[in-house]
N, C-alpha and C positions, 0 to 999 in steps of 0.2 A: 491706570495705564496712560500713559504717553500717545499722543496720536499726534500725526502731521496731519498738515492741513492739506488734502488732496484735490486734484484736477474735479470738477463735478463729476464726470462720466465715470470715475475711478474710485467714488470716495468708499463703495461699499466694499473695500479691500479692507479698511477700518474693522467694520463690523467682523469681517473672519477673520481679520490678526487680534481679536477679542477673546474667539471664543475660541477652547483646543480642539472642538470638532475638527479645525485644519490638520490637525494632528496625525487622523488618521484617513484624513481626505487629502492621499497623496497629490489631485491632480489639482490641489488649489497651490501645492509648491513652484509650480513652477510660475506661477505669476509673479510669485514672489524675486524669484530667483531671475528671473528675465528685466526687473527693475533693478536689482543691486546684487550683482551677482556674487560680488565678495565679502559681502557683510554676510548674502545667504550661505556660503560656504563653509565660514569663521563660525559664524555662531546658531545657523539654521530656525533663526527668529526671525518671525515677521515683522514685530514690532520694530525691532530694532532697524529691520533691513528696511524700511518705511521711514524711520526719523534718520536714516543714515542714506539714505535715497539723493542726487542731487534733481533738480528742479528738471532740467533737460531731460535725462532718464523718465522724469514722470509725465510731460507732456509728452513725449516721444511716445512713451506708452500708452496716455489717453487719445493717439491720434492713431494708434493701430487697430486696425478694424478685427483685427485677428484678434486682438491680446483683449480688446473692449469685448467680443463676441462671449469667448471663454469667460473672463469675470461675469457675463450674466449667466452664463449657463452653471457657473460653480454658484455665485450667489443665489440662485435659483434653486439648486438643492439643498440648498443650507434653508435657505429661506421654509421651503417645506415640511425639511426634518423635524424644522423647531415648532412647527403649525400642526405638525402631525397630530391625533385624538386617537385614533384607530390602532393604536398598539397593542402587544400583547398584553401587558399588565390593562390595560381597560382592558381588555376580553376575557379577563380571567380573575382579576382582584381587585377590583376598582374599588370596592367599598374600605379595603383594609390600609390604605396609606393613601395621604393626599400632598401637597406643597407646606403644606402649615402640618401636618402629622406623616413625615418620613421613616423611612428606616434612617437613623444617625449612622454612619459607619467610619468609627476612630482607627488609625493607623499612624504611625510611625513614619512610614513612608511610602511616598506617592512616583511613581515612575508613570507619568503620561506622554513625556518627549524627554528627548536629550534637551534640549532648551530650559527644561522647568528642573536642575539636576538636585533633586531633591528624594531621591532613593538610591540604594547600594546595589543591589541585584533583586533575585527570584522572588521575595517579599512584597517591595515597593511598585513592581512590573505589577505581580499577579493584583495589587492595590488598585492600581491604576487603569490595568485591562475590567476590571469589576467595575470604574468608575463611567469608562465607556460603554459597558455592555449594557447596566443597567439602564443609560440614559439610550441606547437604540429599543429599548424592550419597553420603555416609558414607564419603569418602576421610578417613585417619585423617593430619592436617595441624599441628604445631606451629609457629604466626607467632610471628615475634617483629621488636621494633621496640624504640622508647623512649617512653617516658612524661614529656610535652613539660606542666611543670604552669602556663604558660603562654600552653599552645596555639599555634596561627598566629593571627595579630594582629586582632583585631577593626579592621574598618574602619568610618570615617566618613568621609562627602564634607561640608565646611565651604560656609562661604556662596561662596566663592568656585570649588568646584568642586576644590577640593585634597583629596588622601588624605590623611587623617591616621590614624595607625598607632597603635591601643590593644589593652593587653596586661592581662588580666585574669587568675586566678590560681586555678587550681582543684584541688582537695583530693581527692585519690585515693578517699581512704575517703567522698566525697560523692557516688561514682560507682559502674557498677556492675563493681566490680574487689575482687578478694582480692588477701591478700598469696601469691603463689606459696611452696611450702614443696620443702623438700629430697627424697631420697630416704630420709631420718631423721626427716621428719615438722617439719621447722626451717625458721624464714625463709629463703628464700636470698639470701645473706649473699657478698659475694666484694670482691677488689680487684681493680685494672685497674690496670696500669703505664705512667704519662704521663711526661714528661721532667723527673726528678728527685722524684717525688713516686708516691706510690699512690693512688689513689681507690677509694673504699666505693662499691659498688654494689649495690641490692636491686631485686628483682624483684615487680609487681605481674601478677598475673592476670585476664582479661576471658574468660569464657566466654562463645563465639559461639557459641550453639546447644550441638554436640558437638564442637568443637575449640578449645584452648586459644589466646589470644592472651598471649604473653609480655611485660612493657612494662618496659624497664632502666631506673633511676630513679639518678639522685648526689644526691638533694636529702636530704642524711640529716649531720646534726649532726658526724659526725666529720670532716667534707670543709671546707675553706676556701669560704667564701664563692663565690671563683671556683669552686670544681669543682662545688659544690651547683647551681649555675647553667648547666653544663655539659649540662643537659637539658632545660634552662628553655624555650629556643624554638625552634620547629624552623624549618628554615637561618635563624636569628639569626646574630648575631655575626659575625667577620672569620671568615678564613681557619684561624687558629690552633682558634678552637672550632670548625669543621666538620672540621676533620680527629679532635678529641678526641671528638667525638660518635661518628664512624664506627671511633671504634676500639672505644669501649664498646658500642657498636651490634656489631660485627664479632667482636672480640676475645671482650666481656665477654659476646655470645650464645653462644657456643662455652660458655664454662666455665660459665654457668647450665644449659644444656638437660643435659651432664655433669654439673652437681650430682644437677638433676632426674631421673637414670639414668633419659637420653632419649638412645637412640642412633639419628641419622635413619638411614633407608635410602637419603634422596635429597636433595640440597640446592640449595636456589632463590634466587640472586638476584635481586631484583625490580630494576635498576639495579644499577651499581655503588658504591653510596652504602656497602652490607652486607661490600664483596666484603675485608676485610681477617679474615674470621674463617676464610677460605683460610689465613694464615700462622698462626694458630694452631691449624688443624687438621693443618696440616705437623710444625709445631712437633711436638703431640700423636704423631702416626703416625712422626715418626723415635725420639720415646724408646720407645713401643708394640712399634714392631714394628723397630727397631734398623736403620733405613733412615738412606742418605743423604738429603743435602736433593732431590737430584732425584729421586727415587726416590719419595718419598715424595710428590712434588705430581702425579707421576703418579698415583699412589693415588688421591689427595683429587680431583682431579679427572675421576676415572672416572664418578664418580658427583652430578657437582655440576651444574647448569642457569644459564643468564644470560640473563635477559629485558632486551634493551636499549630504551628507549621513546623514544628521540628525536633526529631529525638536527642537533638545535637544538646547536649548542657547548657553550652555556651549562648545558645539562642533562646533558653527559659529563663528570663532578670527574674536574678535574684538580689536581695542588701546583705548585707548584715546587719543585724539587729542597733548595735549603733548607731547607725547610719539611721533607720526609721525611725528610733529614739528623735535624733535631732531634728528629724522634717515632722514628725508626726505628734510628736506628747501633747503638745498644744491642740492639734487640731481633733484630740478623740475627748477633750474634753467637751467639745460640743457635741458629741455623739454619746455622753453617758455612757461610755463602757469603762471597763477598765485596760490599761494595760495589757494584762494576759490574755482578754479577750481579741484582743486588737491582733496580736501580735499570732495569735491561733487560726486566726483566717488569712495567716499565709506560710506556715514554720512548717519548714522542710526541713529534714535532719540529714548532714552531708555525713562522711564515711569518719570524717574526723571528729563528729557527734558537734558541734560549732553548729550553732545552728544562724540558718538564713531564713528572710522575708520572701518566698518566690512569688513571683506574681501571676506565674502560671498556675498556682495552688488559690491563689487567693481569687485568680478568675473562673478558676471551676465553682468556688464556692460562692460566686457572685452572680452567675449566669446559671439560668435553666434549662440551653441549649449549648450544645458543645459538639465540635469535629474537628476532625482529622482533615488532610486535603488530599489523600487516596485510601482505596481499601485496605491496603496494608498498614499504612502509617494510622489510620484508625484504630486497628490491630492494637499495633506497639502504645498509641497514645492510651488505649485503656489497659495496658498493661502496666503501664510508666505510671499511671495514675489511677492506680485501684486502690490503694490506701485510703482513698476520698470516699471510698462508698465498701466497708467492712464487710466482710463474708459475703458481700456479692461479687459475683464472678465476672471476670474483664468484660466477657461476650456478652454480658447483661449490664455493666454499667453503661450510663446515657452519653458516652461520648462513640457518636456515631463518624459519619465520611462526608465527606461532600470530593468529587477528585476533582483536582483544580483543573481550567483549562486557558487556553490564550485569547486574544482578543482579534479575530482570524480578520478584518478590514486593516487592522494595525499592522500585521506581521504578513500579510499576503502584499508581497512585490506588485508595480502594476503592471509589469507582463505577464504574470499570471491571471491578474484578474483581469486582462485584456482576452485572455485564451480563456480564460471559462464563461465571461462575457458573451464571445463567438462562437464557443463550441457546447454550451451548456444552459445559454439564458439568461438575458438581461438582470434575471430577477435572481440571481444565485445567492446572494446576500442577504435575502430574506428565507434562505428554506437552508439556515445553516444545522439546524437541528433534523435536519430530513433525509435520515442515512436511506434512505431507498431513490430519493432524486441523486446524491451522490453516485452512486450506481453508473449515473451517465458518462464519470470520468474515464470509466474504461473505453470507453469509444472516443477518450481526444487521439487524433493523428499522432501518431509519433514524430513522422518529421516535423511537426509543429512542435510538440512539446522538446524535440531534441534543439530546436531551433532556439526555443525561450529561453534551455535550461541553459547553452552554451552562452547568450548573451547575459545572463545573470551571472557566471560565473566570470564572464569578463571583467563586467563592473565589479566584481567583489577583488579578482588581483587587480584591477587600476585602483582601487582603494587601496589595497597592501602596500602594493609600491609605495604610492606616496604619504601612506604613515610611514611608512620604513624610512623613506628618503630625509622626512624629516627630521626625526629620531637619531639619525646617521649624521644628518649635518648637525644638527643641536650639539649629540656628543665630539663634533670634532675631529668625524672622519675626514677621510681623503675623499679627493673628486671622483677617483676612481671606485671609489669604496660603492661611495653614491650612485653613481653610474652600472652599477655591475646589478644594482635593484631589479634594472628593468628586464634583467637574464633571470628574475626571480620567477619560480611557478607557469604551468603553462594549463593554458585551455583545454588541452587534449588529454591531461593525466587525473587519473581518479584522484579528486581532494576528500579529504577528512577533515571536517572540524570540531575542535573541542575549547568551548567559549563559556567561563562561567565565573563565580566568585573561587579565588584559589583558597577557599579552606580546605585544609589537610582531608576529610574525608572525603572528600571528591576527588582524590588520585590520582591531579593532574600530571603527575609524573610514571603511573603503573604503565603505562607503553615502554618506556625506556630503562625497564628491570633488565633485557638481555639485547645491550645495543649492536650485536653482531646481527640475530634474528631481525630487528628490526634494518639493521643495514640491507639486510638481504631481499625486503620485502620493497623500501623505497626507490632502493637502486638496481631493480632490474630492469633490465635495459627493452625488453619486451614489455612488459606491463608497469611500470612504476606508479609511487603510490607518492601526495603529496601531504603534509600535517599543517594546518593553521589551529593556532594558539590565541587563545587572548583571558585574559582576565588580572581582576584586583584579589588582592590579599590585604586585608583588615590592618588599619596603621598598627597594630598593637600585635597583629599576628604574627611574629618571626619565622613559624616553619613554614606557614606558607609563602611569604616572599623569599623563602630558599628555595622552595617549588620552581619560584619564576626566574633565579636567578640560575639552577642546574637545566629550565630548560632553552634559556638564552644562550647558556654557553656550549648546551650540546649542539642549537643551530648553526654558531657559529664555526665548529669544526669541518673539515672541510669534506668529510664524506655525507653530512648534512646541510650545507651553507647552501640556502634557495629554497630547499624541499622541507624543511621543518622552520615555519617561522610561529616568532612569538610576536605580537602586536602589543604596543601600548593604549593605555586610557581606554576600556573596555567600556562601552555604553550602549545606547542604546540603536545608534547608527551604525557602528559594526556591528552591534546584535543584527537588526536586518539586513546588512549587507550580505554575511554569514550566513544566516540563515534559507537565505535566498540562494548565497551561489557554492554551498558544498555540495555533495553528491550524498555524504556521510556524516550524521552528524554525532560523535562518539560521547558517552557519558560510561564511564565507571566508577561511582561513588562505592564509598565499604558497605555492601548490603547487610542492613535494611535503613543506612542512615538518613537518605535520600526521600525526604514524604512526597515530594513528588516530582519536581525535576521537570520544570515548565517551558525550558529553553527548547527540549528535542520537539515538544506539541507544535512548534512554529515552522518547521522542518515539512511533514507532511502538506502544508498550506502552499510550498514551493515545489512540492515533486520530489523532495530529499528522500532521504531513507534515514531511519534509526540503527545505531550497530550500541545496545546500552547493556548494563548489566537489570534483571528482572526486579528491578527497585522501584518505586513511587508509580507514576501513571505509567510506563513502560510495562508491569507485571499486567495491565492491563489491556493494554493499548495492543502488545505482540498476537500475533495471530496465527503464524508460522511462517507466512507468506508477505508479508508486510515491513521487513527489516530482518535484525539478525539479535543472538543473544549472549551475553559473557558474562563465564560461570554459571553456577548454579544456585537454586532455589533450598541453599540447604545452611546453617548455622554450623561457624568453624571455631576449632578450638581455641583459635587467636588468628591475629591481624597478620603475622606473616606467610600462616597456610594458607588464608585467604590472597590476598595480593599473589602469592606465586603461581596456583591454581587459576586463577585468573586472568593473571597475564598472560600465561601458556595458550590460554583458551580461546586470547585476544589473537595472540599472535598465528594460532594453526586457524581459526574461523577468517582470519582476512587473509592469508595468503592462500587457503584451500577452497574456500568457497565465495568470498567478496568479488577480492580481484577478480578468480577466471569471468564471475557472470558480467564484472565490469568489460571485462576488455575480450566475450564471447564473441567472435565472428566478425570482432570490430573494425569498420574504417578509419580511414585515418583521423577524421574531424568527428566521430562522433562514439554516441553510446551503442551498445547492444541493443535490440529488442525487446531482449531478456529482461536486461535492465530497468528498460522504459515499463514493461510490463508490471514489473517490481515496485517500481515508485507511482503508478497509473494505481495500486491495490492500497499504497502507503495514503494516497489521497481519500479513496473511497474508503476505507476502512477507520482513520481518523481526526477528519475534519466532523464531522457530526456527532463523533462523539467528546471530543476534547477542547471545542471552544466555552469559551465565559457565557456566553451566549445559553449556553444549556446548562453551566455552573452556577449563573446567578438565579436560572431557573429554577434550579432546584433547591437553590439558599431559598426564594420565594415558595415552592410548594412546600419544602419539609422543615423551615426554620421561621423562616420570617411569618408567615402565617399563621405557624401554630403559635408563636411569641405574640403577636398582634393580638390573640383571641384569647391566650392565656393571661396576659395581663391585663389585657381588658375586663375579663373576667372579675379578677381582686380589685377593679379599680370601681365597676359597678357597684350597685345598690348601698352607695355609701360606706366600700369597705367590708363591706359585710364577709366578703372572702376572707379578708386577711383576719379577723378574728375568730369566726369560725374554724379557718386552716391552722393558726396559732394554736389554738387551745386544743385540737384533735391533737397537734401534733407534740406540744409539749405533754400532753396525757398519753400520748404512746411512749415516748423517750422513758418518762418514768414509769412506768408501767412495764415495761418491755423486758427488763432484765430478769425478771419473775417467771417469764415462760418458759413453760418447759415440754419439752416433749419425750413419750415414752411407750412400753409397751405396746412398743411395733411388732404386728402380726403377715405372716407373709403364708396366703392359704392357696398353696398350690407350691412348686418345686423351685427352689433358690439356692442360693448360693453366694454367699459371701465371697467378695474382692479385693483383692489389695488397688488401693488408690495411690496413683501420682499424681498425687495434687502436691503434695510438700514438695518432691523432685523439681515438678514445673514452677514452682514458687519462688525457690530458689536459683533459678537461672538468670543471667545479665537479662536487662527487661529487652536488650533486642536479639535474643533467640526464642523467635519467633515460631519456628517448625517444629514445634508440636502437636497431639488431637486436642481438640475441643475438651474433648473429654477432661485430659487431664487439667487442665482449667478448673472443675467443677469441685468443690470442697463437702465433705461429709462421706457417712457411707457408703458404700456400693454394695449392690444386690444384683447379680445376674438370675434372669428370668425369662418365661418363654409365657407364660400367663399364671396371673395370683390376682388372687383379691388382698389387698392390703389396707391395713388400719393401724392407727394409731392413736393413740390420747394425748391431750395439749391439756397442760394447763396453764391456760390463761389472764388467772386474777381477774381484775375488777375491769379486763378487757372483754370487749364485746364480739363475738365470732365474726359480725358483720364488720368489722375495723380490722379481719386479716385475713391474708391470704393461703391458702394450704393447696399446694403442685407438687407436682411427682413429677420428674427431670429425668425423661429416656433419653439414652445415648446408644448408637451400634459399637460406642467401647474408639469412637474415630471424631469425627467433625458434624456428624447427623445430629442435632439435639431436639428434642422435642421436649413439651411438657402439657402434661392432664390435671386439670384439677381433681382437687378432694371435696367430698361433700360433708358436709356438719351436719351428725345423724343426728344425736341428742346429747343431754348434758347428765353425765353420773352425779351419784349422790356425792362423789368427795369433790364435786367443783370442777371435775375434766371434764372435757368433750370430748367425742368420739367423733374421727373424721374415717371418712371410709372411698377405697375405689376400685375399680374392677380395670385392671389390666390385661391386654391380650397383643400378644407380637402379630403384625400383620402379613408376615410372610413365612413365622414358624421358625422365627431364628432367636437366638435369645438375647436382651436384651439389656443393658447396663441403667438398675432406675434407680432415684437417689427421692429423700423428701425435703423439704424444707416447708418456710410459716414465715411471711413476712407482714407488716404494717401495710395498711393502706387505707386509702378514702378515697369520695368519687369526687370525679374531675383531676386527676395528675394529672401533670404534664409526662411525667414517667412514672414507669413502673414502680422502680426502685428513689422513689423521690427522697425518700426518707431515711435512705443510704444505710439500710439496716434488713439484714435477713439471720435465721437461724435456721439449722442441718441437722438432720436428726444424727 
């Protein structure tokens, strides 16, 4: 990083244009911004606004008793954050990761500010709010990603309504980033091996508070042209450079955090964009510890996590087989496999039988910890992905949930946290997970909060305007044209905002299926309703920049021109502007595509409201009282019953029930009561449960933890797990197809069922609404109580190496299961497993049996990804 040489009384401005803590410590902006107010403007860096500072400006400022006072008081909390001992993680996990044994957590992409533009949307954010949270909770966390000098593409909307894609170029050392150094005190320095060539690779540093963010860089002099470029933008290029990135991403973060003598204790991938630094931690562990290749991914993945985010195709990398061909033949020779084995821990077979490398396949099969990022999309994800683990059932394989949340210091306005500050307690920031202190919000004043919420909304149209204005003049409007801006949107009218990436599932355009209805709703001259727009659509994605371009031209018609605007370059500063100053903030993605939809969680932080369809953290988050809901909770036969169903349901829930409570009893400058009431429940009801803050905690109790202890485990007494576990578990595989089960006895009153398990098997994997039940594969037996037995036979399997349950269902979503007990052993080599059933309330009961593999100490149940049904 670049630093100026500053006044003495001012120098420790340095120190916080260092580190991104400033990031989300709004009130150290305005230091910034009070020295150079239009570099702060342009590009919202400190560094830069520090080297682009003139001399006068900085003494002026070192001689203001006011602006010196402030720098101590913000230095001073910086100064302690980072002093801090007494965190949660010491009070809870101190023994399980340290500075030198982190949680690693690889990612794609990092959204920590608009400043660092090195993410696309909801991915790169929910990356970045995780990189903050864990460093306020003092989990001791090494990120790493790549450093994109590029960035994601600035957008423009032209006259015509078209995206047009600008790439601007920005200078590490203009930012607030060090060069990362060795464990020798040296740049780190490495190569990466592409097909036929090596690449130079250096690592840049970002301190986020107290934990490091790693960023892998090629743009270094020794590299060809092509390979310098190879970090240039993030998913740019074909095919060929996304697989090269993910290998220096994968590959080259292994060997930097090893330069850095960084040995994680836990490893996270955030997607499987990261998931190839699995083969070189293989690689690593078979020459280490003198393992075979399989031997050794046991290992690595004892203690590795895969957070998958999306049901979307498009967002699960896949190659073709070609393609891995070329990056990979060489390098599986150092892993002793073959070929087909290589090519088997990731083939996925598409509709056109062409098979691809997915690397969502190949990170289940590399990680012993997997989730979803809400209850549903955990649903759908072990739906999508039950091929991975045979006749065991979605609801029982091991891809659980974690429901994502926001990073609530980041996305909380500081007039809000001015008024919870006064009306709630200095200390609100520390008791974010304490839904019973929340409670307090229902007693903020209303005139206060109607106070705050109309000054947030001001600031949010003085931003439109002047993206508009600019936008207006770029394209080569008239004066007038420009000038008519400021007649755009007013304070007094219900805003709606809908701000996100324009992929086609998100249906940024399903408002404007019946534009008379919608006419009617904006332009009533009593209550009128106003729409802000923003978002990018993927250089590559065509339908969605039609998205943007039908709703540019529907604003610009004249029964909508003011009252429905679309914004250009969607980031992270209109996210909060947004966020902060709607009323409404609308999401209708195709349910269930949406896994969680992070943008509405930052809404309640400001007193907004949610108006969403029941998808991702929304299905959770609704209360009845707390927002509003569009459509239903139910799987349609195709995409255009769904969309017209929905829009209807948009349009009669905002004009019948939104609007009147907006504009109930209401003055001329303000909200309703009603309203305030409304958004006073939207607070206390999910701020405590939907910040990072309780997401990363629970990554830490239910993933990182048990990953920490599980691979510690194989890693003790000299390995002694992994050959043990090896040998139990190749002698069940072969062993296993020999079992059989039979002469099922049912001694009391039954009855035979017909099962929908093939029915639900066959359905698209996001039709979701179905029972449990039919999930469950094998027979069915209704019963109200029996004693039931059966015989297994086994082979040269041991009774103690498996498992025998009996799987009750009320025939709905209730499942339960009893073990069986192993009586004794027949003369023809079966066993006899036996157990007494009884319905607890006299009703009857749907039980099924199965026998699976096992051993002590799994990490799951179903580890062995093998069950059999009588």
């Amino acid at each position: 990083m670049k630093t100026r040489n500053l006044p003495k009384n001012i120098k420790t401005l340095n120190d916080i244009a260092e580190n991104y803590w400033w990031s989300w410590n709004q009130d150290s902006w305005d230091l910034f911004e009070k020295i150079n107010p239009e570099t702060w403007y342009k590009t919202r860096n400190p560094v830069l606004t520090l080297l682009h500072a003139n001399e006068a400006d900085l003494e002026k400022a070192a001689n203001d008793s006011n602006f010196t006072n402030k720098l101590e008081f913000v230095n001073s909390r910086f100064e302690s954050y980072m002093k801090e001992e007494n965190t949660w993680f010491a009070q809870n996990h101190s023994k399980l990761a340290s500075k030198k044994n982190p949680v690693a957590y690889f990612s794609a992409e990092f959204g920590i500010h608009e400043a660092l533009p090195i993410y696309s949307g909801g991915l790169g954010v929910l990356a970045g709010d995780h990189v903050k949270s864990s460093s306020d909770l003092g989990i001791p966390m090494a990120f790493v990603g790549l450093f994109y000098k590029n960035g994601y593409f600035t957008q423009q909307i032209n006259g015509e309504g078209q995206q047009v894609d600008v790439y601007g170029e920005f200078e590490a050392e203009e930012l607030s980033l060090t060069k990362a150094k060795d464990k020798n005190g040296k740049e780190v320095h490495f190569t990466v091996n592409l097909p036929g060539r090596k690449v130079a690779v250096t690592v840049w540093q970002a301190m986020v508070g107290r934990n490091p963010l790693y960023l892998l860089d090629t743009n270094l002099p020794e590299n060809s042209k092509e390979d310098q470029d190879l970090t240039a933008r993030l998913y740019g290029g074909d095919r060929e450079m996304r697989i090269s990135q993910e290998i220096v991403l994968g590959i080259g973060g292994v060997i930097a955090l090893e330069m850095m003598d960084i040995e994680p204790a836990v490893w996270h991938m955030n997607e499987g964009h990261s998931g190839f630094f699995q083969l070189e931690r293989t690689k690593r562990a078979m020459k280490k510890y003198n393992l075979n290749f399989e031997d050794a991914k046991v290992l690595v993945a004892s203690d590795c996590c895969f957070t998958t985010h999306t049901p979307v195709p498009a967002g699960n990398e896949a190659f073709s087989l070609p393609v891995m061909h070329n990056y990979f033949h060489d390098y599986i020779k150092e892993l002793d496999i073959s070929w087909h084995r290589f090519i088997n821990l990731g083939l996925v077979a598409e509709k056109t039988d062409y098979k691809y490398f997915s690397l969502t396949v190949f990170a289940l099969n590399f990680s012993r910890f997997q989730n979803g990022v809400s209850e549903l999309h955990g649903r759908i994800a072990s739906k999508m992905w039950k091929g991975q683990w045979p006749n065991v059932p979605e609801m029982d394989n091991p891809i659980s949930h974690v429901t994502n949340g926001v990073h609530v210091q980041t996305w909380t306005s500081d007039e809000m946290k001015s008024l919870y500050r006064e009306f709630m307690g200095g200390n609100w920031e520390d008791r974010l997970a304490d839904h019973a202190w929340w409670e307090k919000a229902h007693d903020l004043p209303n005139s206060e909060l109607k106070t705050t919420k109309k000054k947030l909304k001001s600031k949010m149209i003085t931003m439109v305007r002047r993206q508009l204005k600019e936008q207006l003049q770029r394209n080569g409007e008239s004066a007038e044209a420009v000038a008519e801006v400021d007649n755009f949107l007013s304070e007094n009218q219900l805003t709606v905002g809908f701000a996100r990436r324009f992929a086609t599932y998100k249906r940024a355009t399903l408002i404007f299926k019946d534009l008379d209805k919608l006419d009617a709703i904006v332009n009533n001259p009593q209550r009128p309703v106003q729409f802000i727009f923003a978002g990018k659509a993927h250089p590559a994605d065509i339908p969605g920049q039609t998205f943007i371009k039908e709703i540019y031209q529907i604003s610009r018609t004249p029964r909508f021109k003011g009252k429905v605007i679309i914004l250009e370059n969607y980031d992270m500063n209109i996210s909060r502007h947004m966020v902060a100053g709607v009323d409404v903030w609308l999401n209708n993605p195709r349910r269930p595509m949406e896994a969680s939809g992070t943008s509405g969680q930052k809404v309640p932080l400001n007193a907004g409201l949610n108006f969403s369809v029941l998808d991702g953290w929304w299905r959770e988050g609704f209360n009845g009282a707390n927002g509003w809901t569009i459509g239903e909770e139910k799987d349609y036969p195709n995409d255009d019953v769904q969309d017209f169903e929905d829009a209807h349901d948009f349009y009669r829930t905002l004009s019948e029930t939104v609007v009147p409570l907006y504009y109930q009893g209401k003055v001329e400058d303000g909200v309703s009561d009603a309203w305030l009431d409304k958004c006073k429940e939207s607070i206390v009801s999910n701020i405590s449960r939907f910040s990072t803050h309780r997401m990363v905690q629970d990554y830490m109790n239910q993933f990182y933890a048990a990953a920490a202890s599980y691979g510690w485990s194989f890693k003790e007494n000299h390995l002694a797990k992994v050959g043990k576990y090896m040998e139990e578990r190749r002698f069940l595989q072969r062993n296993w197809p020999v079992v059989t089960l039979s002469d099922v006895s049912f001694a009391g009153a039954h009855l035979d069922v017909a099962s929908d398990y093939m029915a639900m098997k066959n359905t698209p994997f996001h039709h979701v609404e179905y029972p449990k039940d039919a999930s469950l594969p094998g027979r069915v037996v209704e019963t109200v109580e029996s004693k039931i037995e059966f015989n297994a036979y086994l082979g040269d399997i041991d009774p103690k190496q498996v498992k025998a349950e009996l799987v009750i269902s009320d025939g709905k979503d209730a499942i339960s299961t009893q073990d069986f007990d192993c009586i004794e052993r027949h003369d023809d080599g079966t066993w006899l497993y036996s157990t007494k059933f009884k319905s607890t309330d006299g009703k009857p009961r749907r039980v099924r049996v199965r026998i699976y593999p096992t051993m002590e100490g799994l990490a799951q149940k179903f580890e062995f990804a093998t069950c059999s049904w009588l």
